[in-house]
C-alpha positions in Angstrom: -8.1 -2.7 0.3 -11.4 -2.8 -1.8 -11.6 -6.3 -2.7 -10.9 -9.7 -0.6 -9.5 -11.7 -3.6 -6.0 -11.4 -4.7 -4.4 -12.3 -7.8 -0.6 -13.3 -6.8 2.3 -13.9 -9.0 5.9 -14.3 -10.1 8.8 -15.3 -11.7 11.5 -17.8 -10.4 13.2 -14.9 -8.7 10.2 -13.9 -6.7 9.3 -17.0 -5.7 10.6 -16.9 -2.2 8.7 -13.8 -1.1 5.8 -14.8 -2.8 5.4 -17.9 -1.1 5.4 -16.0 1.7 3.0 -13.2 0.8 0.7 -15.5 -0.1 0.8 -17.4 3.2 0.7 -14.0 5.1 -2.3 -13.4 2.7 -4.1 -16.4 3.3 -3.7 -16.2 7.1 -5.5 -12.7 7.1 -8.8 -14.6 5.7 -7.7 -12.9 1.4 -8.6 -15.5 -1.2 -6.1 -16.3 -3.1 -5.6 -17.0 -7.0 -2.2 -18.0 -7.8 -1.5 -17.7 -11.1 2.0 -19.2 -10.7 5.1 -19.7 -11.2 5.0 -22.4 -8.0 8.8 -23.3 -8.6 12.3 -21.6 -8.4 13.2 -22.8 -12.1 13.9 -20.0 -14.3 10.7 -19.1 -16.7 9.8 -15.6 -18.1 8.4 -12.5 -15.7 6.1 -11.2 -18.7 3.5 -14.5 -18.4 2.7 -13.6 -14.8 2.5 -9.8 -15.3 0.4 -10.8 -17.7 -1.8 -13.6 -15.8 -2.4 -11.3 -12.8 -3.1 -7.8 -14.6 -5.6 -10.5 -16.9 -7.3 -11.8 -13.8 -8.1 -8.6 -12.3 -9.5 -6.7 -15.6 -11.5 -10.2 -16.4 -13.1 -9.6 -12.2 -11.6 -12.5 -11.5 -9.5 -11.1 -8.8 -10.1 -7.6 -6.9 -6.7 -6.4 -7.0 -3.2 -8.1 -7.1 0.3 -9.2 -6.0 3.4 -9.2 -8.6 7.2 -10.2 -7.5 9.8 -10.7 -9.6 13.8 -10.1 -9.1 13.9 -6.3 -9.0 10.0 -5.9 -9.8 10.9 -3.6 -12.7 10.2 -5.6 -16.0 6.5 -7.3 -14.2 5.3 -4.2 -13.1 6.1 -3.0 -16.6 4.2 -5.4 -17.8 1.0 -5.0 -15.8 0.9 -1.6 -16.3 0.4 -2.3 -20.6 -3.1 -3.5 -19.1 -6.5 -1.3 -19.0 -7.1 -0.1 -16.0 -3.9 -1.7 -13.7 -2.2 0.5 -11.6 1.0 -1.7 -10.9 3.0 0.3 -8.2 6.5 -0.9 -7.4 7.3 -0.4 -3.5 10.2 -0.2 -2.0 9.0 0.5 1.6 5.9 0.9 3.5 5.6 4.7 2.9 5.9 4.3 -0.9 3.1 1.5 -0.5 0.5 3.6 1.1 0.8 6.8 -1.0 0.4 4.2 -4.1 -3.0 3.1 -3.0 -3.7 6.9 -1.0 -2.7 8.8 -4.2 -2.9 7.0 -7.4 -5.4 4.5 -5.9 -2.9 1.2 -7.2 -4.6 -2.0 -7.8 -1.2 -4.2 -8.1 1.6 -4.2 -5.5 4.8 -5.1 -6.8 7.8 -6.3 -5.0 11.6 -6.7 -6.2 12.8 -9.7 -3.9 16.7 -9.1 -5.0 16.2 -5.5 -3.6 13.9 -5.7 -0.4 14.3 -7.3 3.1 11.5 -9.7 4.1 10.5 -7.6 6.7 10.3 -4.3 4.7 8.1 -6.2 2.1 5.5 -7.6 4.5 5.3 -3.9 5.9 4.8 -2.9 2.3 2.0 -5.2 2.4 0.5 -4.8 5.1 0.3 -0.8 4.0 -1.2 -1.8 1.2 -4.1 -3.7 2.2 -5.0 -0.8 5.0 -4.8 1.9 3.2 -7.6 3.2 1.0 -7.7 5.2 -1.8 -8.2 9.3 -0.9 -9.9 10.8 -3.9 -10.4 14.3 -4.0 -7.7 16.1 -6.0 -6.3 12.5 -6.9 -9.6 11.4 -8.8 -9.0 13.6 -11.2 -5.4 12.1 -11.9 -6.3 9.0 -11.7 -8.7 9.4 -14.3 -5.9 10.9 -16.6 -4.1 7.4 -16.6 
């Protein structure tokens, strides 16, 4: 991955896998903005979409982390931003073409629909894998 801080976030039912993403993060030397939710009470996916996609086109973070229950409605979300490139992975595969193909700045995570595991390989995929250019520039560009 291009950039050593991440911008992490959630809603009440990504909570769980975040916590853990970030600790997994944190542990492989990443700083780490958290811009929230820090609790399992219920509160609105959109606000961390938002805080995460607003960190990373501010510089504030150099690419981010988004989980919610299925990951659909905050990767939505992100993706209304300039320049965010929220992909939603469902295994590792899917991760590393996101960053290999459409060179994706946001990982997103559905905790309700992926095993622990799975996600941290999704991660993990993500991080190592860099962007491949060529014929994707182009189409990249076009977003």
């Amino acid at each position: 991955m291009h950039g050593k801080t991440v911008a992490i976030g959630c809603d009440h039912a990504g909570f769980e896998l975040k916590t853990t993403l970030k600790g997994v993060l944190q542990e492989r030397n990443f700083e780490i903005l958290d811009c929230g939710t820090n609790s399992p009470d219920s509160v609105d996916y959109p606000d961390f979409g938002h805080a995460v996609a607003e960190a990373i086109e501010k510089g504030e973070a150099d690419w981010g982390v988004l989980v919610c229950g299925s990951g659909i409605g905050i990767s939505m979300v992100a993706n209304r931003h300039k320049g965010i490139r929220a992909a939603l992975c469902t295994s590792p595969e899917m991760a590393e073409v996101a960053r290999a193909h459409t060179d994706a700045n946001v990982l997103v995570l559905g905790e309700r629909f992926i095993e622990k595991g799975t996600a941290l390989a999704c991660l993990g995929r993500f991080i190592k894998t860099p962007f491949e250019g060529g014929r994707h520039t182009a189409r990249v560009e076009k977003i």
